[in-house]
Backbone as a chain_set.jsonl record, in Angstrom:
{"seq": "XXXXXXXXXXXXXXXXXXXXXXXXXXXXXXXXXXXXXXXXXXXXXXXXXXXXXXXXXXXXXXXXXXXXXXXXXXXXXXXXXXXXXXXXXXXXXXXXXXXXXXXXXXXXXXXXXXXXXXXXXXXXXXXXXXXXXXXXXXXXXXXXXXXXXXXXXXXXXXXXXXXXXXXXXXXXXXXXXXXXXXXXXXXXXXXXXXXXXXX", "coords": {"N": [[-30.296, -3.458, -1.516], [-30.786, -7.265, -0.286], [-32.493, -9.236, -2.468], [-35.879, -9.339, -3.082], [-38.299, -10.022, -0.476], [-39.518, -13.606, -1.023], [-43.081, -13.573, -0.724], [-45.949, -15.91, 0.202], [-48.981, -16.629, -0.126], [-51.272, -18.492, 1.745], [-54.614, -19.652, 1.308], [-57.501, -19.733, 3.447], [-59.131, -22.738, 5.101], [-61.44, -23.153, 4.687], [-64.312, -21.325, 3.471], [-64.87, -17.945, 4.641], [-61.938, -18.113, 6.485], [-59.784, -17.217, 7.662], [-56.464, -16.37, 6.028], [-52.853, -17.009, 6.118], [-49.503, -15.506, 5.458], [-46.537, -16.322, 4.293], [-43.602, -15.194, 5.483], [-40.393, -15.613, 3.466], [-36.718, -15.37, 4.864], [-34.286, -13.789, 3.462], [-30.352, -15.387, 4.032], [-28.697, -14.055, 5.94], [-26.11, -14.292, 6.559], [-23.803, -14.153, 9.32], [-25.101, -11.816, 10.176], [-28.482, -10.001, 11.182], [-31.761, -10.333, 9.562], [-33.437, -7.384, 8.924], [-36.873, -7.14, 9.07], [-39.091, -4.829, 8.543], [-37.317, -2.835, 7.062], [-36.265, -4.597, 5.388], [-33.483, -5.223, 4.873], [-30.613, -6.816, 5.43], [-28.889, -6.656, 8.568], [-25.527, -5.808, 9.621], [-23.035, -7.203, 11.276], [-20.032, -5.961, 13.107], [-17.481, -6.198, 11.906], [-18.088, -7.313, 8.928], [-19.63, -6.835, 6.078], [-21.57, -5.581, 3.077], [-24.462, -6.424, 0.814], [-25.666, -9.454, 1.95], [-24.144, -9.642, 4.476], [-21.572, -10.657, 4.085], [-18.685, -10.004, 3.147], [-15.703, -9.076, 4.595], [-15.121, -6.328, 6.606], [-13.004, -4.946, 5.537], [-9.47, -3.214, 5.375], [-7.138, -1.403, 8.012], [-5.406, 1.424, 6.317], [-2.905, 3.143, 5.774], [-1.113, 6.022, 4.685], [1.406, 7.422, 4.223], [2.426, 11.23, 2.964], [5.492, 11.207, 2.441], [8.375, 9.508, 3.468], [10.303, 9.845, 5.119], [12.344, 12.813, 6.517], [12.817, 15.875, 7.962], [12.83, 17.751, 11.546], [10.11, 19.359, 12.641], [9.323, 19.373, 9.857], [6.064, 18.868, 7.719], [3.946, 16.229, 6.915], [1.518, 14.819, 5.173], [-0.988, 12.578, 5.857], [-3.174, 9.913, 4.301], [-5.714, 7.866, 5.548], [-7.854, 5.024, 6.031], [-10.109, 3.33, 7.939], [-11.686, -0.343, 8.939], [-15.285, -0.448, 7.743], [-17.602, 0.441, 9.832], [-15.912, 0.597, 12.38], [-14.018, 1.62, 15.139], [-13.64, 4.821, 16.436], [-14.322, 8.299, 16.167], [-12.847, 9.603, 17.991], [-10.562, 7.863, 18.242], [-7.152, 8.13, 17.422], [-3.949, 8.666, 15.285], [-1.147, 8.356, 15.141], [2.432, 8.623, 15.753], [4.963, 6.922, 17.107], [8.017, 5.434, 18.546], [9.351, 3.804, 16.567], [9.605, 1.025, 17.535], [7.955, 0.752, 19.658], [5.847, -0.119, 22.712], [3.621, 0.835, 24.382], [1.185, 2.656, 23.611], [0.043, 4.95, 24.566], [1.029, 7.159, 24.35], [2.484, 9.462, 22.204], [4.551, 10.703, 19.891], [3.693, 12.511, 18.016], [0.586, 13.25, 16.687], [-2.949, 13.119, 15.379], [-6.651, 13.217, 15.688], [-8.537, 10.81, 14.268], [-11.044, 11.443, 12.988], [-13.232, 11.043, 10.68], [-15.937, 12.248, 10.443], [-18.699, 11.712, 9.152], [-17.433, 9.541, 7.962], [-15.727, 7.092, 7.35], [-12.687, 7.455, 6.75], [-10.271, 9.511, 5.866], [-7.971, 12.621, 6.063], [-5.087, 13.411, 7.549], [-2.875, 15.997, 8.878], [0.711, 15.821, 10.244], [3.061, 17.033, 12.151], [6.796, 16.801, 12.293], [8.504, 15.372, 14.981], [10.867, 16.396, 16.746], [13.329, 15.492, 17.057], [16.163, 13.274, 16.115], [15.305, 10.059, 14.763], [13.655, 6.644, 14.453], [10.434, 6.313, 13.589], [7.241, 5.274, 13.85], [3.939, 4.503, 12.111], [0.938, 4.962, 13.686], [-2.111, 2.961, 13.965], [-4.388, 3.722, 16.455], [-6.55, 2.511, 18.932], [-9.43, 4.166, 20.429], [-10.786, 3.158, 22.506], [-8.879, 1.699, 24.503], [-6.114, 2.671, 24.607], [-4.697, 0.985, 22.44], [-3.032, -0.392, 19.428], [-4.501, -0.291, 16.227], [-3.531, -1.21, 13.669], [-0.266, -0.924, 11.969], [1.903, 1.228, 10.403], [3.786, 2.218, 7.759], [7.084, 2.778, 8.603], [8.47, 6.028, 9.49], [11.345, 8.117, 8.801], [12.793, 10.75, 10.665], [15.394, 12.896, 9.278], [18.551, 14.861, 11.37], [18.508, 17.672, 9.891], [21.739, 18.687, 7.232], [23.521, 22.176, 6.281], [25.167, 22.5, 3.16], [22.312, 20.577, 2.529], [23.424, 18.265, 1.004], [26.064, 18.337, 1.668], [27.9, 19.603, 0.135], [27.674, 17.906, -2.191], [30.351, 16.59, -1.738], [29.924, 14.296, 0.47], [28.62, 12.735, 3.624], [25.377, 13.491, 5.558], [25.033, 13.006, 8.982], [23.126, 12.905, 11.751], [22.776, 15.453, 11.589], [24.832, 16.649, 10.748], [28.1, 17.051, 8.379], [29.849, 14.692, 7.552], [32.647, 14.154, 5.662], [33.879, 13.332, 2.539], [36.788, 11.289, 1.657], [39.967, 13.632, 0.84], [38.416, 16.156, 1.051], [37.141, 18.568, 3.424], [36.097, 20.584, 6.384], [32.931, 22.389, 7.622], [31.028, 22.409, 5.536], [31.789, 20.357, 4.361], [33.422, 21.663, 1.658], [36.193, 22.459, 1.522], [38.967, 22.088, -0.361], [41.585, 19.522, 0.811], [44.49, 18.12, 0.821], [45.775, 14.553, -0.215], [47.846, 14.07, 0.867], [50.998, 15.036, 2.681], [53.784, 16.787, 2.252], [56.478, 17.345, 4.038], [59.349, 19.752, 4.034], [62.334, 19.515, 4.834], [64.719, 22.349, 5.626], [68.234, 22.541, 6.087], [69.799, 24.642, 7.994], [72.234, 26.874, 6.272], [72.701, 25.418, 4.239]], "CA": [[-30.393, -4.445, -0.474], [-31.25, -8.252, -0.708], [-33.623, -9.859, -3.104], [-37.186, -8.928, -2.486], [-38.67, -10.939, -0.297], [-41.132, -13.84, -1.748], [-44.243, -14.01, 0.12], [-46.444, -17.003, 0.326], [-50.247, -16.854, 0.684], [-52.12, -19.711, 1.97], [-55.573, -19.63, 2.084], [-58.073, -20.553, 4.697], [-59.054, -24.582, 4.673], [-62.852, -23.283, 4.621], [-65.454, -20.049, 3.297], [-64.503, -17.286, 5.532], [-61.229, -18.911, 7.354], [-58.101, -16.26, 7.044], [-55.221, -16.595, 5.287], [-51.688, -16.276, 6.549], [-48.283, -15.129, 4.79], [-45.419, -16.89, 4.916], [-42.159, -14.984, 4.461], [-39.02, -16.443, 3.408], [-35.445, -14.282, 4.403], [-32.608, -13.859, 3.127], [-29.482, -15.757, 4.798], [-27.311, -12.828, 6.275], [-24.768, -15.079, 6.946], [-23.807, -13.53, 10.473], [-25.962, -10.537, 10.249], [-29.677, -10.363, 11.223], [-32.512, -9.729, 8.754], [-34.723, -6.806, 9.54], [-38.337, -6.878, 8.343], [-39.168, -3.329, 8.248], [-36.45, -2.025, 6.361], [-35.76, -5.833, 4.318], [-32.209, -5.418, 4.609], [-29.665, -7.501, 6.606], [-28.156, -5.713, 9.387], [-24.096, -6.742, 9.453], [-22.079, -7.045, 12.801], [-19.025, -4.701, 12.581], [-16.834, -6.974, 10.898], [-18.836, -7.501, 7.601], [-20.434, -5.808, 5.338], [-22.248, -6.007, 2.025], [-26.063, -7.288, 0.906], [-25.653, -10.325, 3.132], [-23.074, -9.424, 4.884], [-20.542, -11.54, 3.379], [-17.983, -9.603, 2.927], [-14.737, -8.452, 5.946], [-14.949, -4.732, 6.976], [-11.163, -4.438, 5.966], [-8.419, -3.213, 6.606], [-6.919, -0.387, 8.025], [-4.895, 1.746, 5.483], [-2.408, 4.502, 6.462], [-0.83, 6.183, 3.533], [1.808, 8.728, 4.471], [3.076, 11.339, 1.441], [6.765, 11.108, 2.486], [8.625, 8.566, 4.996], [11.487, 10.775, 5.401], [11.937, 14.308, 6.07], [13.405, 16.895, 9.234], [12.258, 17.94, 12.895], [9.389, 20.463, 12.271], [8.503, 19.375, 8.648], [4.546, 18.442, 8.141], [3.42, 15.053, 6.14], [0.182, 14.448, 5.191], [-1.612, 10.636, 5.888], [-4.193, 9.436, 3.876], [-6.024, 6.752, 5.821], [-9.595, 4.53, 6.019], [-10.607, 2.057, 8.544], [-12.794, -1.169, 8.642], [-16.767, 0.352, 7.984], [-18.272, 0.21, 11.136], [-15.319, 0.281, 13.316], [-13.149, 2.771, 15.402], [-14.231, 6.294, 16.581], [-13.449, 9.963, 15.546], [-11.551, 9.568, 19.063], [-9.115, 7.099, 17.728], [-5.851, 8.47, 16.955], [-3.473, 8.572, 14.138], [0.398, 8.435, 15.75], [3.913, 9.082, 15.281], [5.329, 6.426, 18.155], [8.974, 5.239, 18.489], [8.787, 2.092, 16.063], [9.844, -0.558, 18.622], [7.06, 0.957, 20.855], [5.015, -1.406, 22.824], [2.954, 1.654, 24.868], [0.462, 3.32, 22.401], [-0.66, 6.35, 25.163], [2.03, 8.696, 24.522], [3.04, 9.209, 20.695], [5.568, 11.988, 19.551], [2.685, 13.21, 17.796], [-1.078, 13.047, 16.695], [-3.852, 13.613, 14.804], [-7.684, 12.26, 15.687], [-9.115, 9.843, 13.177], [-12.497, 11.888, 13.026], [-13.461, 11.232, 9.489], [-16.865, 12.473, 10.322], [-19.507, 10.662, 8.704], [-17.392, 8.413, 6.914], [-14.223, 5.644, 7.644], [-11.426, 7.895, 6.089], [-9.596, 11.189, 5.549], [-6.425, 12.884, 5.589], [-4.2, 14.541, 8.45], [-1.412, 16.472, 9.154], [1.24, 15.553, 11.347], [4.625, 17.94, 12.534], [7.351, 15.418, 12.673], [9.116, 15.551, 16.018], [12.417, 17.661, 17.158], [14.199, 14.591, 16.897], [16.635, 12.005, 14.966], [14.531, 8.831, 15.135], [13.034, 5.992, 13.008], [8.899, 6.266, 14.208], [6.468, 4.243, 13.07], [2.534, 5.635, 12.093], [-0.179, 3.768, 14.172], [-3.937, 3.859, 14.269], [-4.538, 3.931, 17.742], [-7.564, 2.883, 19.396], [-9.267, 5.045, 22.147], [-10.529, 2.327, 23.802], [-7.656, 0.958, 25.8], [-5.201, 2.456, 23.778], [-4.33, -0.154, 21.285], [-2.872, 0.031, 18.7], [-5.233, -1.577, 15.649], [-2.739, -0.827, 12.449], [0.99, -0.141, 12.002], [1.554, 1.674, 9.21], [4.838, 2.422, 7.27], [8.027, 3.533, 9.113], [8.969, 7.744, 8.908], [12.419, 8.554, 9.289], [13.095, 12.161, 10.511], [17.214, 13.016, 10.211], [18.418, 16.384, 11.486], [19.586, 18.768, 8.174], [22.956, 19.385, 7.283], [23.843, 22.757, 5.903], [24.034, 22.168, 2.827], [21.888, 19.208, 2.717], [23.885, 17.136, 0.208], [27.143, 18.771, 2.223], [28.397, 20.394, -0.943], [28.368, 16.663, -2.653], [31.572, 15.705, -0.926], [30.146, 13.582, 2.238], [27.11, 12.448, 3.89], [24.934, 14.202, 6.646], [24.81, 12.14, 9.681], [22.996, 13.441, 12.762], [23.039, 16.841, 11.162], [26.675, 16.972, 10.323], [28.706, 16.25, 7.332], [31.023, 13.466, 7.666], [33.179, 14.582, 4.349], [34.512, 12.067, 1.675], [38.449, 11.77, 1.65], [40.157, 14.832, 0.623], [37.235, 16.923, 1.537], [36.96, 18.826, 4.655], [35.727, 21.611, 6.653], [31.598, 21.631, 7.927], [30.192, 21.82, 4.659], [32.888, 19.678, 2.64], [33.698, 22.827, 0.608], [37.325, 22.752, 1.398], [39.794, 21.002, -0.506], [42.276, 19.232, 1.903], [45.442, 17.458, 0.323], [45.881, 13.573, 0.526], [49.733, 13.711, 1.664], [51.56, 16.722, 2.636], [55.576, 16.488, 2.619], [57.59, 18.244, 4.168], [60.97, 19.873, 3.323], [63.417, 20.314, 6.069], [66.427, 22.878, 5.084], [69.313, 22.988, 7.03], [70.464, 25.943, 8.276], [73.409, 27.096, 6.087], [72.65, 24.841, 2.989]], "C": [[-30.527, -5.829, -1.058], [-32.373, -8.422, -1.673], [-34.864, -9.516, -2.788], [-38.091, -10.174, -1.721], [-39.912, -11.584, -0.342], [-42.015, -14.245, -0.586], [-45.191, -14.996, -0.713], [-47.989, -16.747, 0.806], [-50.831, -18.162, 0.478], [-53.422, -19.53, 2.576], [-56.479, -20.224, 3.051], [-58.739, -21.81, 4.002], [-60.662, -24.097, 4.098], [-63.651, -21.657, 4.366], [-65.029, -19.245, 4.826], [-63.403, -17.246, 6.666], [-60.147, -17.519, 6.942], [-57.733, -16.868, 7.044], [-54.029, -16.183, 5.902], [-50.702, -15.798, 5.478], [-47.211, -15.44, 5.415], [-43.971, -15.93, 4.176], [-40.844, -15.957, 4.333], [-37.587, -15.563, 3.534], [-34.739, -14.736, 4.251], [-31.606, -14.471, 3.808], [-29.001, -14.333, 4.602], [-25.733, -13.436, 6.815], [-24.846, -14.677, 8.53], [-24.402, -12.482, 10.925], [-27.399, -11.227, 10.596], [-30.385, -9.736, 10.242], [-33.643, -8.799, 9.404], [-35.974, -6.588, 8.329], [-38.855, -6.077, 7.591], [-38.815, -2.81, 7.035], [-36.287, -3.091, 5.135], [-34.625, -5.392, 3.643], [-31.696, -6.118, 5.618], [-28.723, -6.176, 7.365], [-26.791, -6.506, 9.73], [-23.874, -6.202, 10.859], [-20.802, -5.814, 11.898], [-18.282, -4.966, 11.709], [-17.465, -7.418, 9.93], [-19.76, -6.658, 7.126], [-21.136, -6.455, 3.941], [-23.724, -6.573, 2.173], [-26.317, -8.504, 1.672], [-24.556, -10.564, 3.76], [-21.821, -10.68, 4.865], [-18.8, -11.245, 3.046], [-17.067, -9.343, 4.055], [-14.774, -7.044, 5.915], [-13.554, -4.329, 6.455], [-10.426, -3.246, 5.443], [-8.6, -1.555, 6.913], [-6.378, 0.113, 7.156], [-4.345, 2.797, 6.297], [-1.064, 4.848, 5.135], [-0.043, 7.893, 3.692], [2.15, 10.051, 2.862], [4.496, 11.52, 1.449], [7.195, 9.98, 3.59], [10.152, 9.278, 4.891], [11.455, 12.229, 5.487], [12.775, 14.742, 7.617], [12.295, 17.095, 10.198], [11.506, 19.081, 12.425], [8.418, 20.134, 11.1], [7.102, 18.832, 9.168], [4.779, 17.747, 7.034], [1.848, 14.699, 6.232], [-0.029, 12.713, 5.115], [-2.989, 10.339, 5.432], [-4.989, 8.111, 4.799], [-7.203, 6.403, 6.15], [-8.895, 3.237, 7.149], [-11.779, 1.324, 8.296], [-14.085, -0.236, 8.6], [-17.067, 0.1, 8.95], [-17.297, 0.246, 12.247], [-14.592, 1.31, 13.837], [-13.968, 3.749, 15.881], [-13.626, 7.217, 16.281], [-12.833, 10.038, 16.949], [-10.549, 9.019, 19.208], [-7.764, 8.203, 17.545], [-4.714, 7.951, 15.932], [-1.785, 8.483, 14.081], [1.23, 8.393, 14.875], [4.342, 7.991, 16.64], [6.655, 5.625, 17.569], [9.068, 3.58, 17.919], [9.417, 0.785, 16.735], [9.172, -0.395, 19.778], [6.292, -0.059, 21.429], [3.692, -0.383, 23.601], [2.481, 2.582, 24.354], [-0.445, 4.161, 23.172], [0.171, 7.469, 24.859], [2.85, 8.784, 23.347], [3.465, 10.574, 20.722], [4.376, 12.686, 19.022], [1.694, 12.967, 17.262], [-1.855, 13.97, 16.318], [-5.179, 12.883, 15.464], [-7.954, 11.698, 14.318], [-10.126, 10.046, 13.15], [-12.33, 12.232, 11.257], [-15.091, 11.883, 9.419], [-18.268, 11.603, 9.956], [-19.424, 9.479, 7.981], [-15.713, 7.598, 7.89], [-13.074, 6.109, 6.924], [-11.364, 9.285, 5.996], [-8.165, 11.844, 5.665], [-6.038, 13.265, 7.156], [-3.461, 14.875, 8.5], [-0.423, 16.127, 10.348], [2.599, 16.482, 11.119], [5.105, 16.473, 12.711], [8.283, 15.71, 13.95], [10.742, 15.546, 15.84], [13.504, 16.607, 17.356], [14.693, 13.577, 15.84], [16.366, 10.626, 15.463], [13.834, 8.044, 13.997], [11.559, 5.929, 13.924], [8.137, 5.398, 13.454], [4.992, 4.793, 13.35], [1.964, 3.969, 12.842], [-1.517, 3.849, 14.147], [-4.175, 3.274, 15.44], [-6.199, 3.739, 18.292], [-7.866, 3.267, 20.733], [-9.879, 4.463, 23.053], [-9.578, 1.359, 24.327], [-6.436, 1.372, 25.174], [-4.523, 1.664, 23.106], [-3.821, 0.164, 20.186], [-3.072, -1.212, 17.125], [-4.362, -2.086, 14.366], [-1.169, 0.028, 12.648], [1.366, 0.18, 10.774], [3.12, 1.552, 8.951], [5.658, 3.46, 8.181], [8.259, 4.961, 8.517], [10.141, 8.077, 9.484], [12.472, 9.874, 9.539], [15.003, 11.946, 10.886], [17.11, 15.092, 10.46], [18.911, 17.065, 10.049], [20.702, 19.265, 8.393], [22.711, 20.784, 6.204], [25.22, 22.362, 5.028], [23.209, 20.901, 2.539], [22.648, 18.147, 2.085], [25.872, 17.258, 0.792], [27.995, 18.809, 0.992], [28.891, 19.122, -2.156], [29.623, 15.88, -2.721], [31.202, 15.204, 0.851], [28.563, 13.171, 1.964], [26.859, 13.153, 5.251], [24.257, 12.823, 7.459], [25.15, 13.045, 10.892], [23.272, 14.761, 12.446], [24.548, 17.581, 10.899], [27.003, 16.459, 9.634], [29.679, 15.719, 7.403], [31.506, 13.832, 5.971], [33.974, 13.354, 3.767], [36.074, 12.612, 1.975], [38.861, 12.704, 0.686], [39.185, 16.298, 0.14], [36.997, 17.321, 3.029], [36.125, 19.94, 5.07], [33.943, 21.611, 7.123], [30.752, 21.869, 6.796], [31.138, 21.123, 3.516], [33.056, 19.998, 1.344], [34.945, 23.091, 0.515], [38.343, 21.555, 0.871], [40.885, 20.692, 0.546], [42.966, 17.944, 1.355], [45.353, 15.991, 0.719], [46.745, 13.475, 1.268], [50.011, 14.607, 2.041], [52.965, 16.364, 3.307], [55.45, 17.734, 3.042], [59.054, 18.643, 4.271], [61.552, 20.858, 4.238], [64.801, 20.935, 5.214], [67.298, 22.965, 6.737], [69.783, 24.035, 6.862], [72.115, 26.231, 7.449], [73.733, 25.991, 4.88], [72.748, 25.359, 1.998]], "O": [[-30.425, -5.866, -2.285], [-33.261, -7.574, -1.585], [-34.782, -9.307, -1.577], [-38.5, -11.144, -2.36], [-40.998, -11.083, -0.05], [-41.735, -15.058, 0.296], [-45.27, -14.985, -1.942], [-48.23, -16.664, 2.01], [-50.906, -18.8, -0.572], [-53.626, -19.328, 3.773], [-56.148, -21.327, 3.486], [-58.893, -21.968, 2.791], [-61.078, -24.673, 3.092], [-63.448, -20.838, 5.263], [-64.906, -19.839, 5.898], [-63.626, -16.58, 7.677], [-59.974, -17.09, 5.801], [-57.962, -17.936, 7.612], [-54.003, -15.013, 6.282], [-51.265, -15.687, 4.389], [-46.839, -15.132, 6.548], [-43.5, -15.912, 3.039], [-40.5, -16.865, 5.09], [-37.196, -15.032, 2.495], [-34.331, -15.834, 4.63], [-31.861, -14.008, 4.92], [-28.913, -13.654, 3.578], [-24.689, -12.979, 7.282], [-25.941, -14.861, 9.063], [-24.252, -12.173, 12.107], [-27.652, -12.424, 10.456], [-29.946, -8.653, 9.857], [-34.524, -9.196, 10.166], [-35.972, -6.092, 7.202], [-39.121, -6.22, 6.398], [-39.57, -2.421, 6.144], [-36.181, -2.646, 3.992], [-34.507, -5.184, 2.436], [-32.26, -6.09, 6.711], [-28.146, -5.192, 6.905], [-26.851, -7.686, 10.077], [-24.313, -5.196, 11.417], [-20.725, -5.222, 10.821], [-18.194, -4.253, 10.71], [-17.386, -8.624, 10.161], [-20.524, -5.909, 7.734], [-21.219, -7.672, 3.775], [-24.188, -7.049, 3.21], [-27.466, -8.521, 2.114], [-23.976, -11.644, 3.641], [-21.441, -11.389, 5.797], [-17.939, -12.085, 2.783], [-17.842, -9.359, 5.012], [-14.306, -6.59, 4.871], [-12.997, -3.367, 6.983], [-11.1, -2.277, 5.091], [-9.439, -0.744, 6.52], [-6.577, -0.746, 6.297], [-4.928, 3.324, 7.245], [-0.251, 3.995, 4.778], [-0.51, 9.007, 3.458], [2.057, 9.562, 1.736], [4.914, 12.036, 0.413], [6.414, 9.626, 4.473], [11.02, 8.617, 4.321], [10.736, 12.9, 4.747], [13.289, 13.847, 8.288], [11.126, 16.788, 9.963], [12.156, 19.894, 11.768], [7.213, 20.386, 11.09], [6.822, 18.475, 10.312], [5.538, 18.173, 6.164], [1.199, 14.379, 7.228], [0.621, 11.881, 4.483], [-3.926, 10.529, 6.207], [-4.469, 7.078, 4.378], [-7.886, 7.311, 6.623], [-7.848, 2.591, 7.193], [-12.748, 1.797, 7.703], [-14.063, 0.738, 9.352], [-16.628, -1.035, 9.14], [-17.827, -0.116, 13.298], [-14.386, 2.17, 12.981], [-15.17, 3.526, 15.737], [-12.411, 7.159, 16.088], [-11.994, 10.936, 16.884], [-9.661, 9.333, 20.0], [-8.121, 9.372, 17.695], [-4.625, 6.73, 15.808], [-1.218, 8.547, 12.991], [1.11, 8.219, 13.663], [3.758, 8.521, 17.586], [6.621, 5.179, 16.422], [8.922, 2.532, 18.549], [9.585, -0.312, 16.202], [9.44, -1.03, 20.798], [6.001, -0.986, 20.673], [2.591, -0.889, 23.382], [3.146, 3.614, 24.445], [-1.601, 4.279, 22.764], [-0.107, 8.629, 25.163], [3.939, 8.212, 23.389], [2.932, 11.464, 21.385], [4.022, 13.616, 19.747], [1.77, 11.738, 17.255], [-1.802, 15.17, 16.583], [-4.867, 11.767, 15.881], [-7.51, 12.26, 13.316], [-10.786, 9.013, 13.265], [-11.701, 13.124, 10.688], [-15.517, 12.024, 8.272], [-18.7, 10.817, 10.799], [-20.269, 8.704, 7.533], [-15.041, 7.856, 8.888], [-12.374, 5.23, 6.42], [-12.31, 10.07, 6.047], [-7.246, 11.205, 5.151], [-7.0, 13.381, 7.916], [-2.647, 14.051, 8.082], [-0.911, 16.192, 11.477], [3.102, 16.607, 10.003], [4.5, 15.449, 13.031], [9.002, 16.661, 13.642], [11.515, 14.938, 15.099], [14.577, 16.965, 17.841], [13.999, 13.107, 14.938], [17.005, 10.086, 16.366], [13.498, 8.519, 12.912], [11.678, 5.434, 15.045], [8.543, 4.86, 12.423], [4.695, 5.374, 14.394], [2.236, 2.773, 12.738], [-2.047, 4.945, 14.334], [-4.154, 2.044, 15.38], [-7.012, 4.648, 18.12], [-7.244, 3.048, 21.772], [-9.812, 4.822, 24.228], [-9.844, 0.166, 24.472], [-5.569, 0.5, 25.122], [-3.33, 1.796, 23.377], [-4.21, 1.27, 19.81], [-2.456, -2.241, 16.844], [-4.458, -3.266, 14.028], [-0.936, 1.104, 13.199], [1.143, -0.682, 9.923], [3.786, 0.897, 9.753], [5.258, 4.58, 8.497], [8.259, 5.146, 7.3], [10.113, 8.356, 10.682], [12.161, 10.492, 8.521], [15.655, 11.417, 11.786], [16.369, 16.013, 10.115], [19.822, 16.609, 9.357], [20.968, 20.042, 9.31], [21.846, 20.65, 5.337], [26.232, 21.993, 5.625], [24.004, 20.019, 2.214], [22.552, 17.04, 2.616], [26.745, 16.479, 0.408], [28.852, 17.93, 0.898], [29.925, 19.151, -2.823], [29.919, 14.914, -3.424], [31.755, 15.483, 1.915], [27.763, 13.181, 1.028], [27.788, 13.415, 6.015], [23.461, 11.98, 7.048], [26.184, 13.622, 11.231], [24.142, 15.275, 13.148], [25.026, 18.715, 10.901], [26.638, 15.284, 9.605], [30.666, 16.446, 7.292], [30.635, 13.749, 5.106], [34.593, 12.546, 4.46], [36.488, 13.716, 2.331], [38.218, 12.717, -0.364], [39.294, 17.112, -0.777], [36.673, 16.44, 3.825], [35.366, 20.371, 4.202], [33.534, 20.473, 6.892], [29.585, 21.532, 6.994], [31.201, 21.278, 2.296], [32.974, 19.329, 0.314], [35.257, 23.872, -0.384], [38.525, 20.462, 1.407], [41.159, 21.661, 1.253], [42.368, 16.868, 1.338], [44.923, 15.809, 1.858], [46.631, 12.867, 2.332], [49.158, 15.461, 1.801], [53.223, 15.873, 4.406], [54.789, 18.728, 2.739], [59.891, 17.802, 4.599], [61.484, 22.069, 4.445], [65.6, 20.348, 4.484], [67.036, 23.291, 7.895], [70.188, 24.466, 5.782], [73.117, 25.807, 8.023], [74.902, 25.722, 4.602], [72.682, 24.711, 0.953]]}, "num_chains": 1, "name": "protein.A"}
């Protein structure tokens, strides 16, 4: 905590007069000093021995930003000390969202006794760019936007046999490459040779 605080005796002016004690506290900057305990008590936003310091930030720390409908991604993430509730939420919402009640999908933000922890999230049955949010549960808000997660659908096979690209779960095949996994060769030109009958 703070410094210990120095006390001051002053005795009485005259034989038998008490003495008081003067304390002196600590600045808490924006915090109040409690007596008792002789620590500064910080508002939500600050922290530290005289609360001096910003609560910050949020953090949201996915372990992939890409991936398919179904897969699971884990999210590392901490909020300010003092702030938020284990009823917050941890979203998946359509990243040009402006309405942070109804997210593709969700975890709570119940770190328990502390301002951080992990979760799992399924990534939703769709081809979409989402964006992670930390969500608060009073008024739904949304306090932190985290790093965009692409989900595409999977082509069979994913790299579409390294002739093409998978777009929207289908392989669009490089030129002279065809067929749905761009496994078939397929000529650039193709003549053809008319006979006449009786040549």
């Amino acid at each position: 905590g703070p410094p210990a605080v120095p006390r001051t005796a002053f005795p009485g002016s005259s034989p038998g007069s008490c003495s008081f004690v003067v304390e002196i506290v600590p600045d808490c900057g924006p915090g109040s000093y409690d007596l008792i305990d002789e620590k500064c008590n910080c508002p939500s936003d600050k922290q530290g021995r005289r609360c001096e310091a910003d609560t910050c930030c949020y953090e949201m720390t996915p372990t992939t930003t890409r991936g398919h409908p179904q897969e699971e991604i884990t999210v590392s993430w901490s909020r300010p000390k003092k702030s938020g509730h284990n009823s917050d939420i941890i979203g998946l919402f359509k990243h040009d969202a402006a309405d942070f009640s109804a997210p593709f999908a969700f975890q709570f933000a119940d770190g328990g006794d502390t301002d951080g922890g992990s979760i799992t999230l399924s990534l939703p049955p769709v081809e979409e760019t989402f964006a992670l949010h930390y969500v608060s549960s009073d008024g739904w808000t949304s306090r932190h936007e985290g790093p965009n997660v692409f989900v595409t659908l999977p082509c069979d096979p994913a790299d579409c046999s390294g002739h093409g690209v998978c777009i929207q779960g289908k392989c669009t095949c490089s030129s002279g490459w065809g067929g749905s996994k761009c496994s078939v060769t397929v000529p650039s030109s193709l003549q053809l040779a008319v006979e006449s009958p009786g040549a």
